[in-house]
C-alpha positions in Angstrom: 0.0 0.0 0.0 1.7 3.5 -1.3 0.6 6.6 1.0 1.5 10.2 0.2 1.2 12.5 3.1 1.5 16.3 2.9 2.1 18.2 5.8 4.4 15.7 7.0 7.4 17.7 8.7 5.3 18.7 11.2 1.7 17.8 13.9 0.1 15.8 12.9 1.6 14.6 9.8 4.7 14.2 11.4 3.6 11.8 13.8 1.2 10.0 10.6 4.2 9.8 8.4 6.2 8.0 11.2 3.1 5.6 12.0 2.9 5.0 8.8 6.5 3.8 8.5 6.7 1.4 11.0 3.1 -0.1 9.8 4.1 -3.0 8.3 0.8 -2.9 5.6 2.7 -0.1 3.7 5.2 -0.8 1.3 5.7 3.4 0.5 5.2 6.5 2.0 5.8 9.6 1.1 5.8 12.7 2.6 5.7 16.3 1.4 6.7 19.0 3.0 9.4 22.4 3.0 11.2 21.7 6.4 13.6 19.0 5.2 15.7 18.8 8.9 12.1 17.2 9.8 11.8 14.9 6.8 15.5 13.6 7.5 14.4 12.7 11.1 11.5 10.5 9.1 14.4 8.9 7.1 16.4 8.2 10.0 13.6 7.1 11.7 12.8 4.7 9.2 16.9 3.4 9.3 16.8 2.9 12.6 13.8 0.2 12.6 15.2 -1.2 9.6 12.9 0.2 7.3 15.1 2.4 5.1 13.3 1.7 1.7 9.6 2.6 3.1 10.0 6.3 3.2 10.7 8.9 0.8 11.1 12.6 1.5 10.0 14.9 -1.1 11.2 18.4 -0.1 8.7 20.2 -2.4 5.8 23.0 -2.1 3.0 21.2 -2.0 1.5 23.8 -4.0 3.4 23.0 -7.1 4.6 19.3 -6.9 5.0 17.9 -10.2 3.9 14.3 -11.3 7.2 13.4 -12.4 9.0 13.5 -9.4 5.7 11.1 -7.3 5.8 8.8 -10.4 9.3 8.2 -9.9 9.2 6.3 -6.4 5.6 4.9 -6.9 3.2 4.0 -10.3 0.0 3.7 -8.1 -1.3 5.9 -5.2 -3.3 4.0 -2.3 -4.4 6.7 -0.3 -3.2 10.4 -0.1 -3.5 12.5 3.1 -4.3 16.2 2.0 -2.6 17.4 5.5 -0.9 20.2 4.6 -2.3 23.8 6.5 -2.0 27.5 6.7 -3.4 29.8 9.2 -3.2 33.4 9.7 -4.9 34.5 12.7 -6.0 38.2 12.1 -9.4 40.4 12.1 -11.7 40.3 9.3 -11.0 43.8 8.3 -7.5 43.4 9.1 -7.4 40.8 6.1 -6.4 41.5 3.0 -6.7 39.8 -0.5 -3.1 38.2 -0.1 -3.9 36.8 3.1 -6.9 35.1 1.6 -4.8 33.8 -1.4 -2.3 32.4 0.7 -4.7 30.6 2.7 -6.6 29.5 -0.1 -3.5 28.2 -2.1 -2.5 25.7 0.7 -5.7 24.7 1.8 -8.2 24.3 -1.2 -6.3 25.1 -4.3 -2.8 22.5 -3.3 -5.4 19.9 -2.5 -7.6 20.0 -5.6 -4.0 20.1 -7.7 -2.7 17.0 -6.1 -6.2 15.3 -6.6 -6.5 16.1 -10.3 -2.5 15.4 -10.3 -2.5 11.8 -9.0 -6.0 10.7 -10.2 -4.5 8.5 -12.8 -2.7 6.4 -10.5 -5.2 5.9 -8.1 -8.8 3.7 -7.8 -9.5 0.9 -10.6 -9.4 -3.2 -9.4 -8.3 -1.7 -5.9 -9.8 1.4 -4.1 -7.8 4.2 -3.2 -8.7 6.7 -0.1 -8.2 10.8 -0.2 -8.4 11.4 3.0 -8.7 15.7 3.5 -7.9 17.3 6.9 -10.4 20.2 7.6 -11.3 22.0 11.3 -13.7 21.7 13.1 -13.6 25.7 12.2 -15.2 24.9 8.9 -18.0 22.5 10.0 -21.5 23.5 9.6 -23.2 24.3 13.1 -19.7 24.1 15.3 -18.1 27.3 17.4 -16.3 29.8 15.7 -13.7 32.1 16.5 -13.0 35.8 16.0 -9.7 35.9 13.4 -10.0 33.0 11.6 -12.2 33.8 8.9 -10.1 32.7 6.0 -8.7 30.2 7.7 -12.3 28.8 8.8 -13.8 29.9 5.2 -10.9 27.8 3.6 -11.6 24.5 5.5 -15.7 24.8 4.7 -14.3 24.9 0.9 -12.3 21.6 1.6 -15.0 20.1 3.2 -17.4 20.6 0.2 -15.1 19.5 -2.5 -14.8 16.5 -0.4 -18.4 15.9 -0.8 -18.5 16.9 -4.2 -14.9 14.8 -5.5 -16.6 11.6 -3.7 -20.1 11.6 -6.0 -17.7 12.7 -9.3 -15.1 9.6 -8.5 -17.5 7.2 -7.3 -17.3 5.1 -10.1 -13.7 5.0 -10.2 -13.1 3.6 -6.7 -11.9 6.2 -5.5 -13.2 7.0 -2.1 -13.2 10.8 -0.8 -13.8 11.7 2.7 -13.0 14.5 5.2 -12.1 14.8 8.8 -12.7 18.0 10.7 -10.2 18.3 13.9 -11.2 19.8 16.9 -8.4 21.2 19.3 -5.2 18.8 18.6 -1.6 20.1 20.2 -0.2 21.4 17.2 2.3 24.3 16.1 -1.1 25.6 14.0 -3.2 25.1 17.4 -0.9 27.6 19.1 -0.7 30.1 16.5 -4.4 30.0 16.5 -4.8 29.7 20.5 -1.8 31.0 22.5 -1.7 29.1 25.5 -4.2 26.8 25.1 -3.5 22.8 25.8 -5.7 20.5 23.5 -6.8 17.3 25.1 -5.1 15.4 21.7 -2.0 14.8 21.2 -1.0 15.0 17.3 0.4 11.2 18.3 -2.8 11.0 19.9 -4.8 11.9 16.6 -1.8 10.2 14.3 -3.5 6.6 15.7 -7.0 7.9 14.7 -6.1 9.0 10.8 -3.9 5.8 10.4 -6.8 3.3 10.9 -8.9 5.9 8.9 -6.8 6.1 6.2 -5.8 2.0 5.7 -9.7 1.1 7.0 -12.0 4.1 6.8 -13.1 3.8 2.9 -15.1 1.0 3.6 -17.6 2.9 5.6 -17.2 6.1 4.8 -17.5 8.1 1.4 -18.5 11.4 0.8 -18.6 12.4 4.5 -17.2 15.1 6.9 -17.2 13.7 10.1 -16.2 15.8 12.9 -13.1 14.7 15.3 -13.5 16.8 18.3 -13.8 16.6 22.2 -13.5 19.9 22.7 -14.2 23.4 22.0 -12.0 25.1 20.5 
């Protein structure tokens, strides 16, 4: 089983990607990120439990990874993680147009790239999993907070396309969902909330989106299911 994870340098993808690698149902994972120091502690991570083959850092912007260089470590996609995030934590009117594009580009528009990218390698005899990480801050109904607007805004639009990808690929076998974190102790989380200790872990939430991703396609498709015990 081939997993790409973006985000993976840090939170929770950090802690997925290094699941992942010790999980002996993968035979490739690869993680994207810009912070290559954290994607060489994945490699030697992998070294160290004798699994130097499984991983493969990709020290690219996510926003602009071409096919070529995913095509050349795997020829079929299993299941891609969409975990890569931005957050800027200002006032509405305090916002400007480049905030919202910068938001936007890592949160909706790097997602729906990859998607369309990798496509052709995924679903057919076997299913494949996208798995998309939204907030709980773009889920219909739940609290929100004053200065995350875009940010909030940005993870509604993931959560929709998720929706919308899932009826569109359902005849590929290619299963879409989306998970909508609540409070999870990440670099993002204090950005967002100075101070504030989540009651998750991002190991904690790393076991959750592991048996998700591998196992999660055969209940769920289409959905956005919120995973929170707390507020924020």
């Amino acid at each position: 089983m081939n997993v790409i994870v973006t985000g993976a340098s840090s939170g929770v993808g950090y802690e997925l990607s290094k699941k992942l690698i010790a999980d002996k149902r993968i035979t490739k994972v690869l993680g994207i990120a810009r912070r290559e120091e954290r994607l060489m502690e994945l490699s030697e991570y992998a070294n160290s439990i004798n699994r130097y083959e499984i991983f493969v850092p990709l020290t690219e912007d996510v926003c602009s990874i071409p096919l070529d260089v995913i095509s050349a470590h795997v020829n079929r996609v299993d299941a891609l993680v969409n975990n890569a995030g931005h957050l800027i934590s200002k006032p509405f009117m305090d916002l400007t147009d480049e905030d919202f594009k910068s938001i936007y580009e890592v949160n909706l528009f790097a997602p729906a790239r990859l998607i369309r990218l990798l496509k052709p390698m995924m679903g057919g005899e076997n299913p494949s999993h996208i798995v998309n990480i939204g907030s709980m801050g773009g889920f219909q109904g739940a609290s929100k907070f004053p200065g995350l607007s875009a940010y909030s805004s940005s993870k509604s639009a993931i959560a929709g396309l998720s929706e919308c990808l899932a009826e569109e690929f359902k005849g590929d076998n290619i299963k879409v969902n989306c998970l909508a974190f609540g409070a999870v102790q990440t670099e993002m989380l204090e950005k967002a909330f100075p101070g504030f200790q989540a009651p998750l872990s991002s190991i904690k939430m790393a076991d959750f989106v592991l048996d998700f991703t591998i196992n999660g396609h055969v209940y769920y498709n289409g959905k956005v299911l919120p995973i929170s015990s707390s507020t924020p």
